[in-house]
C-alpha positions in Angstrom: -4.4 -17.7 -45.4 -7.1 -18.1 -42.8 -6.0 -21.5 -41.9 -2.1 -20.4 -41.9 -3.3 -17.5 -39.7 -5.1 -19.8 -37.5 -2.0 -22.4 -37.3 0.3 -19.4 -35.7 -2.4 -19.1 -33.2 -2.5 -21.9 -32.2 1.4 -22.8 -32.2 1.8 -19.5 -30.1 -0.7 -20.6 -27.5 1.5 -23.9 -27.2 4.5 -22.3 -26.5 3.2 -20.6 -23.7 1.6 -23.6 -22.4 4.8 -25.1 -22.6 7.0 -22.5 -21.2 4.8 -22.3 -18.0 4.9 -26.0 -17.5 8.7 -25.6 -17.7 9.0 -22.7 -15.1 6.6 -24.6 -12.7 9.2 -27.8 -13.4 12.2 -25.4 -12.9 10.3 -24.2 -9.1 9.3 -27.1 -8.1 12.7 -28.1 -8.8 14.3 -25.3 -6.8 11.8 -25.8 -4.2 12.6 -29.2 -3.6 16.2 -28.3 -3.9 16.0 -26.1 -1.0 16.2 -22.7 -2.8 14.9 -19.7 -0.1 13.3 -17.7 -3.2 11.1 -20.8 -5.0 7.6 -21.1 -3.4 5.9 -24.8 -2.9 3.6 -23.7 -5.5 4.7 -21.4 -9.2 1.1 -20.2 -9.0 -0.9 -20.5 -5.9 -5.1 -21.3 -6.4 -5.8 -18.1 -5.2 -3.5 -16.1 -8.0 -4.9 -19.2 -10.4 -8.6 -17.6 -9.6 -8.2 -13.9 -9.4 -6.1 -14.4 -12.8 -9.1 -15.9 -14.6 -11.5 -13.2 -13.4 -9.4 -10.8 -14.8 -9.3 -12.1 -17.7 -13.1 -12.8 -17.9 -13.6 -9.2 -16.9 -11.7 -8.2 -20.3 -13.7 -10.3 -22.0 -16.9 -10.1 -21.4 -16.9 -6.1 -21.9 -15.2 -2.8 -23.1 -13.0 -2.4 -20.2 -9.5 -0.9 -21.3 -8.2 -1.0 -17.9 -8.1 -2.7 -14.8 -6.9 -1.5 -11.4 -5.4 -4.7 -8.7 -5.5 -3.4 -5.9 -3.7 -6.0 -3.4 -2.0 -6.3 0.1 1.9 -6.1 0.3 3.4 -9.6 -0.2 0.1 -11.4 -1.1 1.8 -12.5 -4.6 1.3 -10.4 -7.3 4.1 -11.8 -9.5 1.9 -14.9 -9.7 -1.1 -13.0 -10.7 0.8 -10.9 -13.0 2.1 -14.5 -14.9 -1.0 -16.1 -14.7 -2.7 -13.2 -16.1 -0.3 -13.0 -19.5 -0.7 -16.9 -19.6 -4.7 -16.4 -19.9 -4.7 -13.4 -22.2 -2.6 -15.4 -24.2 -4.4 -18.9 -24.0 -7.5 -17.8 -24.7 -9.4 -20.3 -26.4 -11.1 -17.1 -28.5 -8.7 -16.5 -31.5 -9.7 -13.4 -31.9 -9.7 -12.2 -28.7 -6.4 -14.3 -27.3 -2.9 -11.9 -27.4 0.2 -12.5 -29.2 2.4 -13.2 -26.6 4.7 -10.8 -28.0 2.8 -7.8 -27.1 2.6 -8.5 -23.6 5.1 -6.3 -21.3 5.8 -6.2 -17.7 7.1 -2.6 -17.1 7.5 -0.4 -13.9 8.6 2.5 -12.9 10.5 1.9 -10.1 14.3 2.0 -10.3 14.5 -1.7 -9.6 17.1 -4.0 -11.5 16.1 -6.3 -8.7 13.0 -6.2 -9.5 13.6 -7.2 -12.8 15.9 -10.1 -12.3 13.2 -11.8 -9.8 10.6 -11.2 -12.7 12.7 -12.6 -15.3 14.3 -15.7 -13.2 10.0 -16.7 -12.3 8.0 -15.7 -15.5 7.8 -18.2 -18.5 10.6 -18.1 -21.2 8.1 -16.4 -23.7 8.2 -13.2 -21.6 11.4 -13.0 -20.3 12.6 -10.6 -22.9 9.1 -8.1 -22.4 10.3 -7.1 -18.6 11.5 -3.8 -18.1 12.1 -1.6 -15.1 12.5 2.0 -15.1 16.2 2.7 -16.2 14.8 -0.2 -19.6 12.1 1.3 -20.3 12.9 3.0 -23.1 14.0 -0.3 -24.7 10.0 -1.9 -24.4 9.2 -1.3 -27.7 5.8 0.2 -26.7 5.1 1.9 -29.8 3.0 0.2 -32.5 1.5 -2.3 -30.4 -1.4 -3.8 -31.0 -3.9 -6.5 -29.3 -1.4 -5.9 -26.0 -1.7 -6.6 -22.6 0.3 -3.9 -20.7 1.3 -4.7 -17.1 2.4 -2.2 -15.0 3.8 -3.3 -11.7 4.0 -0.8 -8.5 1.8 1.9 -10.7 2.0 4.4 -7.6 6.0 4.8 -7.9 7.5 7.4 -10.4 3.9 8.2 -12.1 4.1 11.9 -12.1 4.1 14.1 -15.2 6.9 13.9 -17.2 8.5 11.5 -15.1 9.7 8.4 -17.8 6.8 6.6 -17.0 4.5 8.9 -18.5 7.1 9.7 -21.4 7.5 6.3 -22.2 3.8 5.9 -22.5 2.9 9.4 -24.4 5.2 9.0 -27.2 3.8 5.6 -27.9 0.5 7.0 -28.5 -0.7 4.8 -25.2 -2.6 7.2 -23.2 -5.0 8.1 -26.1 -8.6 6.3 -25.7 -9.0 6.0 -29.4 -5.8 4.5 -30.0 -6.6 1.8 -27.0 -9.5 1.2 -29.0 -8.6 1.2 -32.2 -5.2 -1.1 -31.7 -7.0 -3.2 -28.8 -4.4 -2.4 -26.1 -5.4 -3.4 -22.2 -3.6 -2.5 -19.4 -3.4 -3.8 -16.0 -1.7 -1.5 -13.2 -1.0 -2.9 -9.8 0.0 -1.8 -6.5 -0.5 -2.8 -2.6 -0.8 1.0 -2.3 -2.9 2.3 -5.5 -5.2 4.6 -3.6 -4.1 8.2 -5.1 -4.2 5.9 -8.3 -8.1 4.9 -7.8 -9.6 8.7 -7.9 -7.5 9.0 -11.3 -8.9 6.4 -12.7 -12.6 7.2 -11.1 -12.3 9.6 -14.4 -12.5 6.8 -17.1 -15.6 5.6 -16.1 -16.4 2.3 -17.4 -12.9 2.0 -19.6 -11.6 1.4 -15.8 -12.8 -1.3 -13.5 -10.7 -2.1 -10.0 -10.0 -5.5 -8.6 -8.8 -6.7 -5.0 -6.9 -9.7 -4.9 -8.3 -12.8 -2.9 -6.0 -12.5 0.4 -6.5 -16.8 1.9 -6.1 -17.3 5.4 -3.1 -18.5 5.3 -1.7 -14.8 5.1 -0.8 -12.3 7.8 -0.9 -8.6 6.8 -0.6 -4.9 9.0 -3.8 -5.4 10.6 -2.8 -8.6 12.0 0.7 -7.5 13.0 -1.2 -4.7 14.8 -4.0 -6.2 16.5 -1.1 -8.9 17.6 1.2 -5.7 19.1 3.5 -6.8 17.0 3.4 -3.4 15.0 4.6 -0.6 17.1 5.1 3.3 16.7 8.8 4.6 15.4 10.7 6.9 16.7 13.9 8.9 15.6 17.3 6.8 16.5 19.4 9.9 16.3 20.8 10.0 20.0 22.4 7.5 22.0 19.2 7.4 24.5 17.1 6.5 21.9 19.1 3.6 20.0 20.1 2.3 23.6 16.3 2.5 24.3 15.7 0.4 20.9 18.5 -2.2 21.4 17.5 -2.5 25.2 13.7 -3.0 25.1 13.0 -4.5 21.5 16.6 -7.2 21.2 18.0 -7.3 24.4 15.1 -7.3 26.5 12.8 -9.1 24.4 14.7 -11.5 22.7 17.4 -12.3 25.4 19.4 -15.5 24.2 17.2 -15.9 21.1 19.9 -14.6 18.7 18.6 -12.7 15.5 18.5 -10.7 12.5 17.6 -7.1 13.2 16.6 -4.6 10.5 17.1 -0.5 10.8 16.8 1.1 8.1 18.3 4.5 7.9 19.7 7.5 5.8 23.0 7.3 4.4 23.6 10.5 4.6 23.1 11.8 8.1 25.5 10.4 11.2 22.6 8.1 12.1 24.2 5.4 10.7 28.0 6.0 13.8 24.9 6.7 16.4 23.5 3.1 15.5 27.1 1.7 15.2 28.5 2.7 18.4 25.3 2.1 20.2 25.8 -1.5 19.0 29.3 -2.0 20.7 27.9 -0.6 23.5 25.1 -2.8 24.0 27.6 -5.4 22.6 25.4 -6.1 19.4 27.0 -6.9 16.1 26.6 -4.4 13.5 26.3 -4.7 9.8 25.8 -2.1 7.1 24.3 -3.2 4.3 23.1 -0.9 0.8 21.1 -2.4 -2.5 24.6 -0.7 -3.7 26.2 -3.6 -2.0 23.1 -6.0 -1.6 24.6 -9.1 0.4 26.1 -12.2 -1.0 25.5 -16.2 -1.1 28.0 -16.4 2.1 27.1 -13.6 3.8 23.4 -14.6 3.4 24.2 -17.9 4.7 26.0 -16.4 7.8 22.6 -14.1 9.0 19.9 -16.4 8.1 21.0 -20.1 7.9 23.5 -20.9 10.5 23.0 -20.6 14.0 23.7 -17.1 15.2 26.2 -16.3 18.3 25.1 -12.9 18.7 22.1 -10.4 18.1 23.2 -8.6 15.2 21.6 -5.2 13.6 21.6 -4.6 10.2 21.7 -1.3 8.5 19.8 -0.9 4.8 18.8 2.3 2.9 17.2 1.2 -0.1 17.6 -2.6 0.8 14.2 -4.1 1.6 11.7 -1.8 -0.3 8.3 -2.2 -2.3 8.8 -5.5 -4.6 11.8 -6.9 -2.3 10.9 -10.5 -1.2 12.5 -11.4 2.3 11.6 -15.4 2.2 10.0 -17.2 5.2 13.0 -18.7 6.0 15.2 -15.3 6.4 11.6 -13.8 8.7 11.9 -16.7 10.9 15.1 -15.3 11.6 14.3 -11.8 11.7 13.4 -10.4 15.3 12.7 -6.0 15.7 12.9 -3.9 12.4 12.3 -0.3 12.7 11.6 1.7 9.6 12.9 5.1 9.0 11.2 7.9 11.1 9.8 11.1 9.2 8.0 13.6 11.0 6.0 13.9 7.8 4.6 10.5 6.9 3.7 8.9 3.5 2.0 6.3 4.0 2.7 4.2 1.1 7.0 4.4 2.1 5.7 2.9 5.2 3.2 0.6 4.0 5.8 -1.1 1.5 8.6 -0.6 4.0 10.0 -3.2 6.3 6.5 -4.5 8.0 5.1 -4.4 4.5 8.0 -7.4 3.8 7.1 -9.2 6.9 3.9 -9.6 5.6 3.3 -13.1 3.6 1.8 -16.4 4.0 3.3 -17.6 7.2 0.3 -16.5 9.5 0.2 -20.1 11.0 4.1 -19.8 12.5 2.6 -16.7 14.1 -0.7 -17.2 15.7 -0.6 -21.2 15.7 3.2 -21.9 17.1 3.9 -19.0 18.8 7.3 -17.9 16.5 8.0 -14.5 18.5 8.7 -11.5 16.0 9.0 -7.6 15.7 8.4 -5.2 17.2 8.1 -3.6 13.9 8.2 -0.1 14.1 6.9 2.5 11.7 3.9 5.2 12.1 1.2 3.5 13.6 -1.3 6.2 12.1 0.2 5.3 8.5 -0.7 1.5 9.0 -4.4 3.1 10.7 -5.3 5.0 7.9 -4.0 2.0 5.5 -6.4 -0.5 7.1 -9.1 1.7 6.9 -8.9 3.0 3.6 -7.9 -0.5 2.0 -12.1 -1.5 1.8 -12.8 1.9 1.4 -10.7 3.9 -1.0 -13.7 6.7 -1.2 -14.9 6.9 1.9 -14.4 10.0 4.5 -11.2 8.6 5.9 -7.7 9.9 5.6 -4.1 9.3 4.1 -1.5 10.7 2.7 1.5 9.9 0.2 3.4 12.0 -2.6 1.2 14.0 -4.1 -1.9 13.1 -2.3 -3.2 14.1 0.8 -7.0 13.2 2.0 -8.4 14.6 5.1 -12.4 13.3 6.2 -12.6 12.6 2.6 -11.2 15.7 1.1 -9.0 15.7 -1.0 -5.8 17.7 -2.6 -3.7 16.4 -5.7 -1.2 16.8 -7.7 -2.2 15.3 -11.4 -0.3 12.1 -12.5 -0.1 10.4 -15.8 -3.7 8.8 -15.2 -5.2 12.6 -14.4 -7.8 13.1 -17.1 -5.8 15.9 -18.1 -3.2 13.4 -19.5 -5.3 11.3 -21.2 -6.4 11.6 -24.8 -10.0 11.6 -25.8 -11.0 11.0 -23.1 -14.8 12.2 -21.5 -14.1 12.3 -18.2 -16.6 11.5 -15.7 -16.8 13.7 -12.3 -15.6 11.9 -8.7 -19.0 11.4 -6.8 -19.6 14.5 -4.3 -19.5 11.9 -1.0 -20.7 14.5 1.4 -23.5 14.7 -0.5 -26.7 13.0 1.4 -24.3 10.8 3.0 -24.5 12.7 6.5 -27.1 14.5 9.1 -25.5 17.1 10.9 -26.5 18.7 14.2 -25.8 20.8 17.3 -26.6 22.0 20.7 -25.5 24.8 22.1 -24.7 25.0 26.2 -23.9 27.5 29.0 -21.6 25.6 31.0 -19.3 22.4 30.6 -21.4 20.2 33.1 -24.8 21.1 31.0 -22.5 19.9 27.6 -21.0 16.9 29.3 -24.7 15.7 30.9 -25.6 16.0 27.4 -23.0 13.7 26.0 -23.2 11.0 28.6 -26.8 10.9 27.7 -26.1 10.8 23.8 -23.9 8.0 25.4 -20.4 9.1 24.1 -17.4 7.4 26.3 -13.7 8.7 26.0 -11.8 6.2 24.6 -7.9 5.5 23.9 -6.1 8.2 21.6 -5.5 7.9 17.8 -8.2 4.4 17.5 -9.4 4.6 14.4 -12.9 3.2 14.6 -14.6 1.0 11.6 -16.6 4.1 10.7 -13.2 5.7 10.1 -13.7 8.3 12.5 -10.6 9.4 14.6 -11.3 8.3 18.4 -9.3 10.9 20.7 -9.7 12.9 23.8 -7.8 16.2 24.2 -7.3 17.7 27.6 -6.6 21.5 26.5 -7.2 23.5 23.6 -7.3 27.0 22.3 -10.1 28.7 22.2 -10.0 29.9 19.3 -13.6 29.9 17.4 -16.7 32.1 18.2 -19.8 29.9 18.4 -21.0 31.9 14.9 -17.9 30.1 13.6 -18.7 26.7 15.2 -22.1 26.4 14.3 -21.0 27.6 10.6 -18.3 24.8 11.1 -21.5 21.9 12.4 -23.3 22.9 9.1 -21.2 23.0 7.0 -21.5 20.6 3.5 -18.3 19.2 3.6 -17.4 16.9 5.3 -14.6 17.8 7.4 -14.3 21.5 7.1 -12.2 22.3 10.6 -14.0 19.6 12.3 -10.4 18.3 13.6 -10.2 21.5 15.5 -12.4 20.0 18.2 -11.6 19.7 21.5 -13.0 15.8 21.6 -13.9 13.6 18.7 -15.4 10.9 19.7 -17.3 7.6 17.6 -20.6 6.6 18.8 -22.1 3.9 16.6 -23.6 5.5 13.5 -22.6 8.9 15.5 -19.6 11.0 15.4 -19.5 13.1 18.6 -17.5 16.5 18.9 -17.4 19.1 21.6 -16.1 22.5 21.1 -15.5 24.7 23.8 -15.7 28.4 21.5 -16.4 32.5 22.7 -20.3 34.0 22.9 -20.2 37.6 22.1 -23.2 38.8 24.2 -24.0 42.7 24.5 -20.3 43.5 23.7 -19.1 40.4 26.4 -17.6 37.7 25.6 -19.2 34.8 27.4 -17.3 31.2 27.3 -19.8 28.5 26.2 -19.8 25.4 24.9 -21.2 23.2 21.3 -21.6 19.5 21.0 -22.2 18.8 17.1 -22.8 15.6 15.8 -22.7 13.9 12.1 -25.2 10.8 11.9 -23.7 8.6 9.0 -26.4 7.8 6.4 -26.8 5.7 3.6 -23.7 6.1 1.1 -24.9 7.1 -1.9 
């Protein structure tokens, strides 16, 4: 029986082998062909590496679950295939998977998503790929010795959303049973962050991952140092889409005929604005939905043959997390400008339209001078993205559905991967990151010239508004401001333990090296008077802990 056992082993491990050779064949095939969606490599060295890490990471101890944390567009479907192919290569018998109990879910209402996942992976797994409105067809209960992949783990996560349904009545998100029946999962996401303090719970069931970004790529923080990412604004007037059409196609692109990409809602009278500003400005308009995603010929027509005119296309949930735009169609592709919200989430505008700008054609940009974007979305968003990317836990801020961190606090809603959610499971307690991690202090002054002496000596220097330094502290100067704290308040506000605690209500907030440097202009009550003075606090940054 043992030898029989080991013959299916063996014979499964071929197949995959062979399907992978067969869907690098069928790419390179494509590639060579001309096809816009195959890459010059199935699985680039970088994804090759990372995948075999993983993998070793599995190995080599009792983690149930690892977290990839990656940049938008940096190719996670590779990593996701060569992944499966290790887990179920292994040369360890025991340890290698069947690979019928791998699955690629997600739960993102994405048929597209699917389709591009089925068309690249090997034939082996082509039938375990399921996107949300499949999900209940994965046949997740009873697995055992699984790898579990789930793509874009920050979308649709919430209690009792499918995602977690799915999962619960398969008896997944039970320690004991991932123990017992030797299930691993791998979750993945450009924008994982809320994702990270859930899974800071598991202790070592979880470890996290980044993904090996090679120079050859060209993300947010290059498109912003560049200028090439710019700050949105509502197009719901005729001023402002003249203003857009005028100053980032007209203006900036003149004769240089291309693509450009608005993305709006469906449901407002954005969409006529847009339109008639277009024959105005004598632009072509196109309105284009994932409803009605666009064809062969019509793809042919905007990025393929030469273009007569500038011409603006209109998406709503066209060009979203997981969409590929190939480097052929971004060549062609001049402004963008995301959808403007007065309240941001950062991860819509992460994985929005800059977020599928981003990809491996950094050399076109910096090296031969291609001209693209403006690409505008909430500059803050992509700030906060940069900053937090390296430094998930730090005392920066961000927010997205259900998350919102402020200097490091933070406010949540629970998701499937809460602790609360998880069976048997001994939660381990987020690290208190205020704790030791600052000095605070304070000097209290009669008049503003005494308080700004003071600061030119502690050598703080206005600088431009909303810079986020490397420290993560917010860089801005504020002419006016309420005065609306007594100095009892502000000193309570200099000493107190968290980090954060109404800081933000300073008139200036500035970065000085290891410093942070905030003046507060705040009421004396002396012998009944109220006498105006003024409070510089600091916060030296120590040692994390």
């Amino acid at each position: 029986m043992a030898s029989v056992t080991s013959s299916i082993k063996a014979t499964r491990k071929e197949v995959v082998i062979n399907d992978y050779k067969s869907a690098e064949a069928k790419n390179k095939l494509l590639y060579l062909e001309g096809d816009d969606t195959a890459t010059s490599e199935y699985i680039y060295p970088n994804q090759i590496e990372d995948g075999a890490n993983i993998v070793e990471k599995f190995y080599n101890s009792d983690v149930r679950v690892i977290s990839i944390q990656k940049l938008t567009k940096v190719g996670a479907d590779g990593l996701m295939i060569e992944i499966a192919k290790g887990l179920t290569t292994h040369i360890d018998d025991d340890f290698a998977v069947n690979p019928a109990n791998v699955r690629f879910i997600t739960g993102m209402s994405n048929a597209g998503w699917e389709k591009e996942m089925k068309d690249k992976v090997p034939n082996c797994f082509k039938d375990k790929i399921f996107h949300h409105g499949k999900l209940s067809k994965s046949e997740l209960a009873n697995l055992k010795d699984s790898l579990i992949i789930i793509d874009e783990i920050d979308t649709a996560n919430g209690e009792g959303q499918v995602l977690h349904r799915i999962l619960k009545e398969a008896g997944l998100l039970n320690i004991e049973h991932m123990k017992n029946n030797n299930n691993r999962f791998v979750f993945i996401s450009a924008t994982i962050i809320k994702e990270l303090y859930d899974l800071y719970s598991w202790g070592t069931l979880h470890e996290s991952y980044n993904m090996t970004i090679p120079k050859s790529y060209i993300g947010h923080k290059k498109f912003l140092e560049l200028g090439i990412i710019k700050e949105f604004y509502p197009l719901d007037t005729d001023k402002n889409i003249d203003k857009w059409i005028k100053e980032d196609i007209l203006d900036y692109y003149g004769n240089d005929y291309r693509v450009h990409i608005v993305r709006l809602n469906a449901k407002t009278k954005n969409i006529d604005i847009v339109q008639n500003g277009c024959i105005r400005k004598g632009v072509a308009f196109k309105n284009n939905t994932s409803e009605n995603p666009l064809t062969k010929e019509e793809i042919t027509e905007l990025f393929i043959k030469p273009l007569t005119k500038h011409i603006v296309m209109c998406v709503k949930g066209f060009f979203r997390r997981a969409s590929l735009i190939p480097n052929r169609w971004k060549l062609r592709i001049g402004a963008t400008h995301e959808l403007y919200t007065k309240e941001v989430n950062c991860n819509v505008q992460i994985q929005g339209l800059p977020g599928r700008m981003t990809g491996y054609w950094k050399d076109e940009i910096v090296v031969k001078g291609h001209k693209t974007g403006p690409y505008r979305t909430s500059v803050r968003a992509v700030e906060q993205y940069i900053n937090i990317y390296n430094n998930p836990f730090g005392d920066n801020s961000y927010q997205c559905a259900g998350f919102k961190k402020k200097n490091g606090k933070v406010i949540a809603k629970p998701s499937m991967l809460s602790a609360k959610n998880i069976d048997n499971l001994s939660a381990v307690k987020l690290p208190d990151l205020n704790e030791g991690v600052f000095e605070r202090g304070y000097k209290i002054f009669k008049t503003q010239k005494e308080n700004e002496i003071y600061a030119k000596e502690f050598g703080a220097k206005r600088e431009s508004v909303y810079n986020v330094t490397d420290d993560g502290f917010k860089i801005c100067t504020t002419t006016s401001h309420p005065r609306i704290h007594s100095l009892e308040e502000i000193i309570k506000i200099a000493n107190s333990p968290t980090l954060g605690s109404n800081l933000d209500k300073g008139i200036v907030e500035l970065n000085i090296g290891e410093y942070a440097y905030r003046r507060y202009v705040c009421y004396e009550l002396i012998n009944d008077n109220t006498t105006e003075c003024y409070v510089t606090s600091w916060i030296k940054r120590l040692k994390h802990n």
